[in-house]
N, CA, C and O atoms as a MOPAC input file, in Angstrom:
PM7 MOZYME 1SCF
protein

 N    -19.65800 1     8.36400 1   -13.04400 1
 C    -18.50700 1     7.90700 1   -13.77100 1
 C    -17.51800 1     7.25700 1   -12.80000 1
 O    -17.19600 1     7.86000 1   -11.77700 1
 N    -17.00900 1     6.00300 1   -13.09800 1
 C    -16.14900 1     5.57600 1   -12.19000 1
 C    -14.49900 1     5.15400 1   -13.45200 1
 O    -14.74000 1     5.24900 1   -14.65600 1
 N    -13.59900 1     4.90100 1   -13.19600 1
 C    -12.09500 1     4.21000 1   -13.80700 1
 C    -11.55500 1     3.64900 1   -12.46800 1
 O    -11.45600 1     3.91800 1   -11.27100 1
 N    -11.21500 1     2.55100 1   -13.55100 1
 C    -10.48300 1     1.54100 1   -12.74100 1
 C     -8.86000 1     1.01700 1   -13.41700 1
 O     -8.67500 1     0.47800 1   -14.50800 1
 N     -8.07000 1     1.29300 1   -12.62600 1
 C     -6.56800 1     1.12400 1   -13.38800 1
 C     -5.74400 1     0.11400 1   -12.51200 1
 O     -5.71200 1     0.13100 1   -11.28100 1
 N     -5.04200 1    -0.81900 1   -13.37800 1
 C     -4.51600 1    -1.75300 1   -12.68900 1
 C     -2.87100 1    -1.88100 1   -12.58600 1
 O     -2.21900 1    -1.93800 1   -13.62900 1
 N     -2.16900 1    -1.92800 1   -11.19400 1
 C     -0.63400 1    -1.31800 1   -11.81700 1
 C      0.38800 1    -2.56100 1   -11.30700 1
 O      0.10000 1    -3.32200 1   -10.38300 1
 N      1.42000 1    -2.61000 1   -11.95200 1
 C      2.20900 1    -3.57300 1   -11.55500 1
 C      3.71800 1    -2.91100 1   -11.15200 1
 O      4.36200 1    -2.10600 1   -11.82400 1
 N      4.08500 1    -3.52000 1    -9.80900 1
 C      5.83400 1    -3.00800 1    -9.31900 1
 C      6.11300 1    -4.53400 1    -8.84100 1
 O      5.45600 1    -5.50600 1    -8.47000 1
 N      7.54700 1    -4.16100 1    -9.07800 1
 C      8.32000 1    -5.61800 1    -8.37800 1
 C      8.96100 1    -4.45900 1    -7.26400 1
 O      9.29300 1    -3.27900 1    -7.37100 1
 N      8.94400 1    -5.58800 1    -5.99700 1
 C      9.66500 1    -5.64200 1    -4.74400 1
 C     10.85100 1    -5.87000 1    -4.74300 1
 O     11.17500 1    -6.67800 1    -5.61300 1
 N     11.66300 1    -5.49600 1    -4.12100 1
 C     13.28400 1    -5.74300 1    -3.77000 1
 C     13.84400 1    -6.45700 1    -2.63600 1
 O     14.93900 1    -7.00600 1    -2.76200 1
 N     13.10200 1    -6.51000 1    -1.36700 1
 C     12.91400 1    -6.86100 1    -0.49200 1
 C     12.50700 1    -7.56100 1     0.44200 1
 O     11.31300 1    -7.42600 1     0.17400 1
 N     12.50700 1    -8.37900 1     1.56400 1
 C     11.76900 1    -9.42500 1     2.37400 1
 C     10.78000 1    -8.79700 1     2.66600 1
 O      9.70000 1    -9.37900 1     2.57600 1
 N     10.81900 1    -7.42300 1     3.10400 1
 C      9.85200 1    -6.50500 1     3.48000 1
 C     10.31400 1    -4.96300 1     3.23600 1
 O     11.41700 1    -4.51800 1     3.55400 1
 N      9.03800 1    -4.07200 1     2.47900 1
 C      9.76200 1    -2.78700 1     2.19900 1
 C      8.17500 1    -2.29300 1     1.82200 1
 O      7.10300 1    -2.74500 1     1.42100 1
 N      8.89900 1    -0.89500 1     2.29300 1
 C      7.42900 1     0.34800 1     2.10000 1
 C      7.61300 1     0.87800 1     0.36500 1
 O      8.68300 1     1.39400 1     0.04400 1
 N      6.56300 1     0.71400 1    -0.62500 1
 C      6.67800 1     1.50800 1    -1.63100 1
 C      6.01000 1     2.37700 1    -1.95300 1
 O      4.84500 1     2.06800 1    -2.20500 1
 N      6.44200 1     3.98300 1    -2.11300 1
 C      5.21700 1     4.89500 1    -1.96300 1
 C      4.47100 1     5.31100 1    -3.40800 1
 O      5.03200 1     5.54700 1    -4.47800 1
 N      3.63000 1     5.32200 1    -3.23400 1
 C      2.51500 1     5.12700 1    -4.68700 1
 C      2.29700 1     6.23200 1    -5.40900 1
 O      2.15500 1     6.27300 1    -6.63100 1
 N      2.26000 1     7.46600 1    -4.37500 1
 C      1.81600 1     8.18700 1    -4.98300 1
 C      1.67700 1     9.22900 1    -6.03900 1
 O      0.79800 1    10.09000 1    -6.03000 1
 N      2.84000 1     9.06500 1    -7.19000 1
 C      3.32100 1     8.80900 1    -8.39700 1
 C      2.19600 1     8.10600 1    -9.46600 1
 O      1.52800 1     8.66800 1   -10.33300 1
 N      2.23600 1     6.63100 1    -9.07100 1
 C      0.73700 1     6.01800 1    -9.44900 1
 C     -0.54700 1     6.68000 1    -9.16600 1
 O     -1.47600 1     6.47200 1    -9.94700 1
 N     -0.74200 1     7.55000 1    -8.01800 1
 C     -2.06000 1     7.39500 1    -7.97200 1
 C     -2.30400 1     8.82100 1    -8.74900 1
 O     -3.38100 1     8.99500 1    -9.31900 1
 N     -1.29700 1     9.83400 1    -8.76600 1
 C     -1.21000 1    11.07000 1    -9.24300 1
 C     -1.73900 1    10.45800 1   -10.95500 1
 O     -2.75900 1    10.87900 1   -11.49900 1
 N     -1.11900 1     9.76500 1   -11.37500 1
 C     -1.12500 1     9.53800 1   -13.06000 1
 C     -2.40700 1     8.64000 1   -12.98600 1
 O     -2.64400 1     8.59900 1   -14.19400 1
 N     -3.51400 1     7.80500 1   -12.34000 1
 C     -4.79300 1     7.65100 1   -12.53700 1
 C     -5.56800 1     8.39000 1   -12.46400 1
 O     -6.53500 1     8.39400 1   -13.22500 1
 N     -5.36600 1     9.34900 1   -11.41500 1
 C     -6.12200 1    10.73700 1   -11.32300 1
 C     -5.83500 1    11.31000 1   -12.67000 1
 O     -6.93600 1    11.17000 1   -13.20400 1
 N     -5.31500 1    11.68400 1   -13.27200 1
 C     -4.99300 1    12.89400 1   -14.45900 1
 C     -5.53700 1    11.71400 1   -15.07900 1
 O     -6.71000 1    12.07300 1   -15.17400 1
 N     -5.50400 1    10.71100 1   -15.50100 1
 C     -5.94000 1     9.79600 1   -16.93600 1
 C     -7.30900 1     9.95900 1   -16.67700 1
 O     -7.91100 1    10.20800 1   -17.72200 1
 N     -8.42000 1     9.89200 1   -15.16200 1
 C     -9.37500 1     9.41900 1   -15.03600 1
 C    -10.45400 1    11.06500 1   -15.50800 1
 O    -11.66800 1    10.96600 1   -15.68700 1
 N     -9.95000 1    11.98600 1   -15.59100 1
 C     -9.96500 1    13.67800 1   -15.42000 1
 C    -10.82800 1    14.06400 1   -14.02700 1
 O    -11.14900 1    15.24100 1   -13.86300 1
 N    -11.24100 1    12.93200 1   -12.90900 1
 C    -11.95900 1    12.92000 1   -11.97200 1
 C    -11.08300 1    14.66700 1   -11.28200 1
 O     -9.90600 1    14.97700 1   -11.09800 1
 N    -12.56800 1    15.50200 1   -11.06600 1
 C    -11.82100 1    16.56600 1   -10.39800 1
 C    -12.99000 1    16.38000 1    -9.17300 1
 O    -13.15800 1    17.43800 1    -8.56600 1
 N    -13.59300 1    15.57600 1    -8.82600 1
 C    -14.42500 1    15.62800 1    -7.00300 1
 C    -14.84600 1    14.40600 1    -7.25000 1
 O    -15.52900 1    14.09100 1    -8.22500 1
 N    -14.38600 1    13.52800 1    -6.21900 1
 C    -14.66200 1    12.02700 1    -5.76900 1
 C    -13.85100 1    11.39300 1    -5.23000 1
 O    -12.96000 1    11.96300 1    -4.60100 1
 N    -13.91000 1    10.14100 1    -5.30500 1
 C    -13.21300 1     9.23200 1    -3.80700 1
 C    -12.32500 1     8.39500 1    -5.29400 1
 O    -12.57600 1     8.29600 1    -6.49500 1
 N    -11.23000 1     7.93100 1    -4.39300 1
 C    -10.14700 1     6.86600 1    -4.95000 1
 C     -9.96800 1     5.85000 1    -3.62600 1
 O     -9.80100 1     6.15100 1    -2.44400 1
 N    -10.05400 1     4.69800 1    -4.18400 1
 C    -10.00900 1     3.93200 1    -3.82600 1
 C     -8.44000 1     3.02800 1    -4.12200 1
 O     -8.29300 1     2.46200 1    -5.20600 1
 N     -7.43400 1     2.97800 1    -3.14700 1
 C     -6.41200 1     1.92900 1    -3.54500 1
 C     -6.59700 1     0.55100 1    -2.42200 1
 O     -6.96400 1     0.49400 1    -1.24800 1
 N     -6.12900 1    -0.53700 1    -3.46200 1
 C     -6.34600 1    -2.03100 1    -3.19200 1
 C     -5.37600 1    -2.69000 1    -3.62500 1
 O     -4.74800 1    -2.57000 1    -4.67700 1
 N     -5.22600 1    -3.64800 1    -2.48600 1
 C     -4.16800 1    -4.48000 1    -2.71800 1
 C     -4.85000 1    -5.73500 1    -2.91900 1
 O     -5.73600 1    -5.92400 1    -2.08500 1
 N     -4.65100 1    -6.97900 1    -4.08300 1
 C     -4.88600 1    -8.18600 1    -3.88400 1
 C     -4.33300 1    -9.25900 1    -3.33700 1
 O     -4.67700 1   -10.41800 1    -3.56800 1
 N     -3.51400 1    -8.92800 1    -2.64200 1
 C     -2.06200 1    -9.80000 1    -2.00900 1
 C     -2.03600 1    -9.81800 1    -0.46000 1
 O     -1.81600 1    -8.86700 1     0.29100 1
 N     -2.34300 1   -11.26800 1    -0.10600 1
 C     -2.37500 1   -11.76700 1     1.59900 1
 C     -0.77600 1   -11.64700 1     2.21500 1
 O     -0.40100 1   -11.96400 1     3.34400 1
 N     -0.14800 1   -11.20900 1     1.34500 1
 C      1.33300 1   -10.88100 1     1.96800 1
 C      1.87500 1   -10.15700 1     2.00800 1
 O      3.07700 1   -10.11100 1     2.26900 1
 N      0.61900 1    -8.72600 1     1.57300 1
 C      0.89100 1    -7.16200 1     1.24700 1
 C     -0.22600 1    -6.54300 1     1.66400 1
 O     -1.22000 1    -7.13400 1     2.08600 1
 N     -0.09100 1    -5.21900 1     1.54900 1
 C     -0.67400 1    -4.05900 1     1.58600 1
 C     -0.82900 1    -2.55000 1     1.36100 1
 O      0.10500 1    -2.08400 1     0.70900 1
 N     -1.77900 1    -1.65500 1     1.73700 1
 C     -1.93900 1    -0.27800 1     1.71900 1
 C     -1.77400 1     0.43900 1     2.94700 1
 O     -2.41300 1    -0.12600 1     3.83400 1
 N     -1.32300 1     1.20200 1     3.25000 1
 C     -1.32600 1     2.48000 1     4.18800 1
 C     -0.87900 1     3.61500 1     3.80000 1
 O     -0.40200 1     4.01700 1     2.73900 1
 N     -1.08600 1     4.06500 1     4.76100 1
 C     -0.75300 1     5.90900 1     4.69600 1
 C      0.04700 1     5.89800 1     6.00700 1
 O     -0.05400 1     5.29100 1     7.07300 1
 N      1.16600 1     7.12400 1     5.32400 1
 C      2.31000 1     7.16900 1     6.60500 1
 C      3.03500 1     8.23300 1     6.10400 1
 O      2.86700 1     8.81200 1     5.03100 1
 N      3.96400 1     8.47400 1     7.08100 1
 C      4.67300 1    10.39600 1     6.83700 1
 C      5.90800 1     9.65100 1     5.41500 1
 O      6.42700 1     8.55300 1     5.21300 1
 N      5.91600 1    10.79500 1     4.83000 1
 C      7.13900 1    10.18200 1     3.80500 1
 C      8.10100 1    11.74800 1     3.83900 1
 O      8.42700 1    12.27200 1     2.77300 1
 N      8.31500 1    12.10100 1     4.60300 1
 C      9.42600 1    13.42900 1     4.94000 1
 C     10.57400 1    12.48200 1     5.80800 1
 O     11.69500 1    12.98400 1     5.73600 1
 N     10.51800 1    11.24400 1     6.59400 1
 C     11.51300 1    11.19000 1     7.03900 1
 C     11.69800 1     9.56600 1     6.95600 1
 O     10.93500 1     8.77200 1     7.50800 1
 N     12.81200 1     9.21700 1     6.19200 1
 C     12.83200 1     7.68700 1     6.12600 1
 C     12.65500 1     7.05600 1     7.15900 1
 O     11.82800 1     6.14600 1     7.09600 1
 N     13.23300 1     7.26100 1     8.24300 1
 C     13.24600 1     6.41800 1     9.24900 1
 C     12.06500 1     6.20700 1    10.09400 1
 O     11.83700 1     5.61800 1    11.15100 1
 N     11.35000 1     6.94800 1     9.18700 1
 C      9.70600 1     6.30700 1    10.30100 1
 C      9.38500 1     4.82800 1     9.07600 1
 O      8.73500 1     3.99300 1     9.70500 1
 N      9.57000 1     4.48300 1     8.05700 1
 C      9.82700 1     3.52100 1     7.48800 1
 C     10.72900 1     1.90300 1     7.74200 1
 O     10.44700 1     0.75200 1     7.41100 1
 N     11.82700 1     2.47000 1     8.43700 1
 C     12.85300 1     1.83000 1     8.72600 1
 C     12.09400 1     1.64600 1    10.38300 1
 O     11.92500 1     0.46500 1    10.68700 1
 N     11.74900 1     2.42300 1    11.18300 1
 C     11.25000 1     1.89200 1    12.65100 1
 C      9.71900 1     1.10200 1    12.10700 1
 O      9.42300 1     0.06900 1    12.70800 1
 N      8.92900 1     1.50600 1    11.17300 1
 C      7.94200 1     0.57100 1    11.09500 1
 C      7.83600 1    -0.69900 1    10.92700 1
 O      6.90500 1    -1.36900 1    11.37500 1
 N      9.12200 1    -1.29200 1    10.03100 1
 C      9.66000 1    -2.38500 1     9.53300 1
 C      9.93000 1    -2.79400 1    10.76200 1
 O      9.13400 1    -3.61100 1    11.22600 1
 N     11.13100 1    -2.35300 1    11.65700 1
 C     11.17900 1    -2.85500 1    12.98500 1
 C     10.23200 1    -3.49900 1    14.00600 1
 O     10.51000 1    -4.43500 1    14.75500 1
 N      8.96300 1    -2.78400 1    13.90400 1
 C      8.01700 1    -3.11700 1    15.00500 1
 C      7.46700 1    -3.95200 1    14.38100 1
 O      7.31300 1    -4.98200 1    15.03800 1
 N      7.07300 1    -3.99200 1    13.35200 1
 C      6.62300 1    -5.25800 1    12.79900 1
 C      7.22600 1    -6.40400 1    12.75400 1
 O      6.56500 1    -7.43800 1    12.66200 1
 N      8.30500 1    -6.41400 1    12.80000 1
 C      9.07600 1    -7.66300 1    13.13400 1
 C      9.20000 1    -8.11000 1    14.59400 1
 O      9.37100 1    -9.26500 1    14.98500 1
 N      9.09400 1    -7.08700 1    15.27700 1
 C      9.04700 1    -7.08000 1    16.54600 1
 C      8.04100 1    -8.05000 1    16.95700 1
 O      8.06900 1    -9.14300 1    17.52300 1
 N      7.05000 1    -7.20200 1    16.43300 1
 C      4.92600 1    -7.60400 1    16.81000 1
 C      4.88500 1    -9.25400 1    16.24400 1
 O      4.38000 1   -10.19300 1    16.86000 1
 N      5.45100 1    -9.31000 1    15.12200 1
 C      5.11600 1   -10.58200 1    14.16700 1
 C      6.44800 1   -11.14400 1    13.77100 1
 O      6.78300 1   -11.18300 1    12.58700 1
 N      7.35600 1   -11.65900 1    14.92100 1
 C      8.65600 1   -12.10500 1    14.36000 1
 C      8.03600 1   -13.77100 1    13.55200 1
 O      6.93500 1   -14.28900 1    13.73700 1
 N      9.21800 1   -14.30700 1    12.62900 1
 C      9.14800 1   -15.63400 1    12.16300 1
 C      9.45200 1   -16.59100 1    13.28800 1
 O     10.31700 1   -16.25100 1    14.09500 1
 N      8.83500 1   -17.75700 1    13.43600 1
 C      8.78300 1   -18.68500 1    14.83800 1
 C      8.53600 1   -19.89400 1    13.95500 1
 O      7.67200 1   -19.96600 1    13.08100 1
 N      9.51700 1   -20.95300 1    14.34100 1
 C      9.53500 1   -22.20900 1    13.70400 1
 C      8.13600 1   -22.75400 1    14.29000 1
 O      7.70200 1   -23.59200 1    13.49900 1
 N      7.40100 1   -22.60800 1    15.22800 1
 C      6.02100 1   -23.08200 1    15.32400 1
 C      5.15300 1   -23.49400 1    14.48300 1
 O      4.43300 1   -24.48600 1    14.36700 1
 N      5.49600 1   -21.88000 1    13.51500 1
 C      4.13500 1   -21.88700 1    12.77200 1
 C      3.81900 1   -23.14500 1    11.88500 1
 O      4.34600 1   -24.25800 1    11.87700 1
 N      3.09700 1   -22.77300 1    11.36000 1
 C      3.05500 1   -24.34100 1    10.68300 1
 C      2.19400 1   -24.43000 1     9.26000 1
 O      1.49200 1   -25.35300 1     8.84700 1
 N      2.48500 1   -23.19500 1     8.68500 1
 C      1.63900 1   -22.90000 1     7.59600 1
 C      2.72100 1   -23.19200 1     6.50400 1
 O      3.84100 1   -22.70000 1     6.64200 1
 N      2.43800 1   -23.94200 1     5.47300 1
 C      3.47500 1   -24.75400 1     4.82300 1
 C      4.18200 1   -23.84000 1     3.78900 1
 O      4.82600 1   -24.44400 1     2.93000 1
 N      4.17200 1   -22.45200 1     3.72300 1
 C      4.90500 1   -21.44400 1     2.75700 1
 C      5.83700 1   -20.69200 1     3.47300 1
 O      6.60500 1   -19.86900 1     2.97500 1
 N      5.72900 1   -21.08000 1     5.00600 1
 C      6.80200 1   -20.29300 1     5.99800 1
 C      6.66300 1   -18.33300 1     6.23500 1
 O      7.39900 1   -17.53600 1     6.81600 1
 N      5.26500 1   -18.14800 1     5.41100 1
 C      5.67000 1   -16.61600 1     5.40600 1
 C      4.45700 1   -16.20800 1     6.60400 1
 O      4.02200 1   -15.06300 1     6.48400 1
 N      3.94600 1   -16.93600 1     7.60300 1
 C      2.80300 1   -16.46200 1     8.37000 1
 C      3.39900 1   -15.12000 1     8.68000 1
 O      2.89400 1   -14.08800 1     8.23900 1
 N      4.10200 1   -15.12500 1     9.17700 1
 C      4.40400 1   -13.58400 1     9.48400 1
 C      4.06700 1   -12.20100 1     8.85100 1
 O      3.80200 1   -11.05400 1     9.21000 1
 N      4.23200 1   -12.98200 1     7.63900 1
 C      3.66500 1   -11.87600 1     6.17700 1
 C      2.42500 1   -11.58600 1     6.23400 1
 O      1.94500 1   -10.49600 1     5.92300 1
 N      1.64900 1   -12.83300 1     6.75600 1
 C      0.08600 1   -12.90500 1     6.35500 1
 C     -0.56900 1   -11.90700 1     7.55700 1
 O     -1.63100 1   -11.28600 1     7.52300 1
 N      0.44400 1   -11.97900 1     8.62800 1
 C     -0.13900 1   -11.29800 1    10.35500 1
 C      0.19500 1    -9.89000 1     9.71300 1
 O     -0.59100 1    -9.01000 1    10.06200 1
 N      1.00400 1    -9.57200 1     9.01600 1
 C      1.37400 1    -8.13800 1     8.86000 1
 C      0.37300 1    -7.36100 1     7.97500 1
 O      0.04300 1    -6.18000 1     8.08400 1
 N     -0.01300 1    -8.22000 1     7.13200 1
 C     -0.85100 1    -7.59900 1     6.05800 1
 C     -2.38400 1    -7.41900 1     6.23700 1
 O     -3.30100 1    -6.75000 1     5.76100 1
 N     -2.11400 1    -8.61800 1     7.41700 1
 C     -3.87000 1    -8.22400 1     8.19900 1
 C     -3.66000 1    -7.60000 1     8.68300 1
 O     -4.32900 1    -6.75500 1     8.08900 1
 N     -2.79300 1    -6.58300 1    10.15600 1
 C     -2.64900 1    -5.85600 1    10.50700 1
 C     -2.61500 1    -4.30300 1     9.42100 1
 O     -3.47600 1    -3.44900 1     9.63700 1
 N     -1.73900 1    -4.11200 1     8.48200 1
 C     -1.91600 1    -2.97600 1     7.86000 1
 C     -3.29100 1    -2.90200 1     7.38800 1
 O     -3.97200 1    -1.98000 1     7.83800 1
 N     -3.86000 1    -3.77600 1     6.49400 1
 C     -5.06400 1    -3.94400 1     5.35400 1
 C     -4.81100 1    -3.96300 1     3.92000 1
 O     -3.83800 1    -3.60600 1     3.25600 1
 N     -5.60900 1    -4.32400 1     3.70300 1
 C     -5.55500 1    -4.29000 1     1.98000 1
 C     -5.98000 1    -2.89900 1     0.95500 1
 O     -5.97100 1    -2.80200 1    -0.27200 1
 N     -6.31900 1    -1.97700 1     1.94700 1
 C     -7.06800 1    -0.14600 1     1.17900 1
 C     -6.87300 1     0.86600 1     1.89400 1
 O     -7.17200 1     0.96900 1     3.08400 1
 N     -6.43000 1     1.56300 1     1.30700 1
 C     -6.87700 1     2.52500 1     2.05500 1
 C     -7.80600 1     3.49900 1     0.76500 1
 O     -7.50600 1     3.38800 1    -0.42300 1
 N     -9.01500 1     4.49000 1     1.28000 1
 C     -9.33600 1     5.47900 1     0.59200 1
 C     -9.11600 1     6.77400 1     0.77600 1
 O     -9.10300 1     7.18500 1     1.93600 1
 N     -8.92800 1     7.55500 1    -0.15500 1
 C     -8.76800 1     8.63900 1    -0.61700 1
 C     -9.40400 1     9.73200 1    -0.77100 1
 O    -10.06100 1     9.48400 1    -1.78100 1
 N     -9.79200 1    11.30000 1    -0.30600 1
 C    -10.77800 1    12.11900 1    -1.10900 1
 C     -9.70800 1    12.93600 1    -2.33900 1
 O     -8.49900 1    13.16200 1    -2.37300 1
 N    -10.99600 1    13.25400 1    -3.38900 1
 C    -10.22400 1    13.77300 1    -4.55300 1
 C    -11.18700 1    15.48700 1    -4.14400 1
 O    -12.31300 1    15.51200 1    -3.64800 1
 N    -10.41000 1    16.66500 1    -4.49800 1
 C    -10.96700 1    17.56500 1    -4.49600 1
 C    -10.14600 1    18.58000 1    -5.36600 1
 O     -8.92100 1    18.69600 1    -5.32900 1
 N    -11.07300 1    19.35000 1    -6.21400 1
 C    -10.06400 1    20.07300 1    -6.86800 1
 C     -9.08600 1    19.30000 1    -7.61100 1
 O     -7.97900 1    19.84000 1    -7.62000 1
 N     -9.16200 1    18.14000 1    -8.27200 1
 C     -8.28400 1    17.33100 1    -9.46600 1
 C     -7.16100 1    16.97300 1    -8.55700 1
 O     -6.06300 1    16.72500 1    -9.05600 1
 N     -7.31400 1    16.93000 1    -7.42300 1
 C     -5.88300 1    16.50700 1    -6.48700 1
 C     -6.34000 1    15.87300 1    -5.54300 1
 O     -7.29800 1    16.50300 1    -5.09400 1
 N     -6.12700 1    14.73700 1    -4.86600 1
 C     -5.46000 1    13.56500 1    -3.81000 1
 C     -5.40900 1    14.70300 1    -2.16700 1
 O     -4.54900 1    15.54200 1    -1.89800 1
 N     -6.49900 1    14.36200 1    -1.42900 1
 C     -6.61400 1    15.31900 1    -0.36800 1
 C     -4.99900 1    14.40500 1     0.66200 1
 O     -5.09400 1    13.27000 1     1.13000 1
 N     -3.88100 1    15.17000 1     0.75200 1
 C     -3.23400 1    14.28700 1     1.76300 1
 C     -2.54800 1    15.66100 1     2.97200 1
 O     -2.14000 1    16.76800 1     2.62000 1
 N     -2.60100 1    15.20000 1     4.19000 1
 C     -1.59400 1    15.83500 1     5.29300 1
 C     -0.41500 1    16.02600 1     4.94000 1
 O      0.32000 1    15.43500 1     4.14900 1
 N     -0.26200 1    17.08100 1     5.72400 1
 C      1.17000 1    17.78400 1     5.44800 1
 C      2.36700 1    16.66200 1     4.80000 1
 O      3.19100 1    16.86800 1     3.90900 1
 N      2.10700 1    15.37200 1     5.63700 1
 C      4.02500 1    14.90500 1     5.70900 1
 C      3.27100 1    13.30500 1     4.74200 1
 O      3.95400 1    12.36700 1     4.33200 1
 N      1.52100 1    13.46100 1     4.58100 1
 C      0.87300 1    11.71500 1     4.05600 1
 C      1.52900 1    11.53000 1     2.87300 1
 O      2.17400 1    12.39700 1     2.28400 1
 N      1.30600 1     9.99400 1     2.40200 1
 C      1.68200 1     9.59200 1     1.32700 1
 C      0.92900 1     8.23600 1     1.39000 1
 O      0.31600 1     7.84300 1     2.38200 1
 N      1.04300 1     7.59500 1     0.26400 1
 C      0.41000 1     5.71100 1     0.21600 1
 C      1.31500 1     5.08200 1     0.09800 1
 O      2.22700 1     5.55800 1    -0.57800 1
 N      1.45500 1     3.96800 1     0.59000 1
 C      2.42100 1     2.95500 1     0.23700 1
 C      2.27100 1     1.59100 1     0.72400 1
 O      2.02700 1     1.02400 1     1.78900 1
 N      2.59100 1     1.20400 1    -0.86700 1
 C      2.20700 1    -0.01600 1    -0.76300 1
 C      3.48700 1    -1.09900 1     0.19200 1
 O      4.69100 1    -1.19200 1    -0.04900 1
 N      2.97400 1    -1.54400 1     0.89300 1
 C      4.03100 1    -2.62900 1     1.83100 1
 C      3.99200 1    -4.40700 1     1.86200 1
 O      3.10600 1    -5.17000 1     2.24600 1
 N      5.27500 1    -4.65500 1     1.31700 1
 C      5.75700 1    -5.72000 1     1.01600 1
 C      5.81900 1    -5.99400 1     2.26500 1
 O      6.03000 1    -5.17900 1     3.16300 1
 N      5.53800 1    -7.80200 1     2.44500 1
 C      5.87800 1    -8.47900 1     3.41000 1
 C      6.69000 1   -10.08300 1     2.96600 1
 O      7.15800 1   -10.91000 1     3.74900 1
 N      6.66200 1   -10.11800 1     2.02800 1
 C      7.09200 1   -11.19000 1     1.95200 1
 C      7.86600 1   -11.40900 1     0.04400 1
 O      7.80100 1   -12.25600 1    -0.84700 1
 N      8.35500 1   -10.42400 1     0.20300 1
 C      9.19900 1   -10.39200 1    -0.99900 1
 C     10.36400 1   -11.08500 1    -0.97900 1
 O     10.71200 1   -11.76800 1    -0.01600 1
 N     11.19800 1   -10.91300 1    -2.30900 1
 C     10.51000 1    -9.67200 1    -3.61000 1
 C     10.24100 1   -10.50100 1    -4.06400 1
 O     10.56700 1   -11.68700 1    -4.10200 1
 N      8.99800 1    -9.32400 1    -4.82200 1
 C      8.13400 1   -10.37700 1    -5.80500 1
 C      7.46500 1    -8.86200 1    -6.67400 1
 O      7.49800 1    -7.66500 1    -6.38600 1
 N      6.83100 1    -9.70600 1    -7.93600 1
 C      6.04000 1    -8.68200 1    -8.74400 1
 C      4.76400 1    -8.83200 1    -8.20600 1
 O      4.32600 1    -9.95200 1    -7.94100 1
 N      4.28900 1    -8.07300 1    -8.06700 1
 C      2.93000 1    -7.51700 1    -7.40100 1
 C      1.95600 1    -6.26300 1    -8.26300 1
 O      2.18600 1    -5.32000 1    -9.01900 1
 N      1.03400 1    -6.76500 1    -7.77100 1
 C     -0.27700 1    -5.62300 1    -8.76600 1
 C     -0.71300 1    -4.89600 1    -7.18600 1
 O     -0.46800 1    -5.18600 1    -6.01500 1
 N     -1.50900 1    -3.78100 1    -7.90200 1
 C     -2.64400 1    -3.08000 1    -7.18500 1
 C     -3.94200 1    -1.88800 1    -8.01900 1
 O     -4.17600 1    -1.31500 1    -9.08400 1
 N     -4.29100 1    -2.01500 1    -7.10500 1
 C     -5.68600 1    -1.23200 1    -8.16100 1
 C     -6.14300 1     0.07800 1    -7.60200 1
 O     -6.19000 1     0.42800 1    -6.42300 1
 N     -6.41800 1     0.62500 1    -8.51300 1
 C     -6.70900 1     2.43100 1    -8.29700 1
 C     -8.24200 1     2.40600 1    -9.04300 1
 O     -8.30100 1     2.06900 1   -10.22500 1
 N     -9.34900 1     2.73600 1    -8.38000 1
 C    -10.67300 1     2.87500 1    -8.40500 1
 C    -11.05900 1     4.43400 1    -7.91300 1
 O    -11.13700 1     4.94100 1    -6.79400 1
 N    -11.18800 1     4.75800 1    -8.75500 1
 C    -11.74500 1     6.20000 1    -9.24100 1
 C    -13.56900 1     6.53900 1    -8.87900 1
 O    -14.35600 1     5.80900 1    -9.48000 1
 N    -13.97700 1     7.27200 1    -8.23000 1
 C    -15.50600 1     7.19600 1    -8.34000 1
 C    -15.59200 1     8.78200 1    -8.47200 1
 O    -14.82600 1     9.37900 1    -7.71500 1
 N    -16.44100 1     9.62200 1    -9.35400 1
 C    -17.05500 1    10.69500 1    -9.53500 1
 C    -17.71600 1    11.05100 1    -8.60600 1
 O    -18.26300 1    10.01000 1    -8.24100 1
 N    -18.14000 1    12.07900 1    -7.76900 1
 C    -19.21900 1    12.69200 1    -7.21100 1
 C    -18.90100 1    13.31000 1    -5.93000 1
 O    -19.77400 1    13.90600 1    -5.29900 1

C-alpha cells in the first residue's frame, strides 16, 4: 500500500525555514500507515527539504546566514531570473529528505524536525508526502 498527498504553503520571505511537520503528522494519520517509509519532496529548483533542530530558532537564523555567506548574490551571474543563488542553495540542501514510520509515528531525534526552505521567495509553493507500507 502506498498514499501520496500533495500540500500547498505560501512563503513570506526572500529566504525562510518552514517546519512541516504538522503536514507530515496529518498524512500519516490520513494514510493509517503504522510501519514504512515517508518520503518528503520538493518540486522547486529554488527550494527544498531538510532536517534540522527546531528547539532553538537561532540555528535557523545562523543557517540562513551561512548560506548567504556560501552563496551570496554577485552581479556576475548571468542567469536571466537573478535568483542563482537560490538555485546553489537548493542544490546544496536537496529536494527529500526520507523518513522511517514506526509504530504510526515519524521516527525523529530528540531536537529533528522537516522543513521545507525557501530560497527565493515569497511565493506559493507545493510539496509531496509519499507514504510506502512495509
Amino acid at each position: 500500500m502506498s498514499y501520496l498527498r500533495k500540500f500547498s504553503l505560501s512563503t513570506q520571505d526572500k529566504q525562510e525555514f518552514k517546519q512541516l511537520d504538522s503536514y507530515l503528522n496529518e498524512a500519516l494519520k490520513e494514510s493509517g500507515v503504522r510501519e514504512g517509509m515517508m518520503l518528503v519532496y520538493c518540486p522547486h529548483t529554488t527550494a527544498g527539504i531538510t532536517i534540522n533542530e527546531n528547539a532553538d530558532p537561532d540555528v535557523k537564523t545562523d543557517l540562513k546566514r551561512a548560506l548567504d555567506e556560501t552563496f551570496p548574490k554577485h552581479d556576475y551571474f548571468v542567469h536571466m531570473e537573478g535568483n542563482s543563488d537560490g538555485h546553489m542553495k537548493s542544490s546544496l540542501i536537496g529536494a527529500s529528505e526520507s523518513l522511517i514510520i514506526h509504530d504510526g509515528k515519524v521516527i525523529f531525534g530528540t531536537w529533528q524536525s522537516v522543513y521545507f526552505t525557501e530560497f527565493d521567495g515569497p511565493r506559493q509553493r507545493t510539496f509531496y508526502v509519499k507514504i510506502m507500507e512495509g
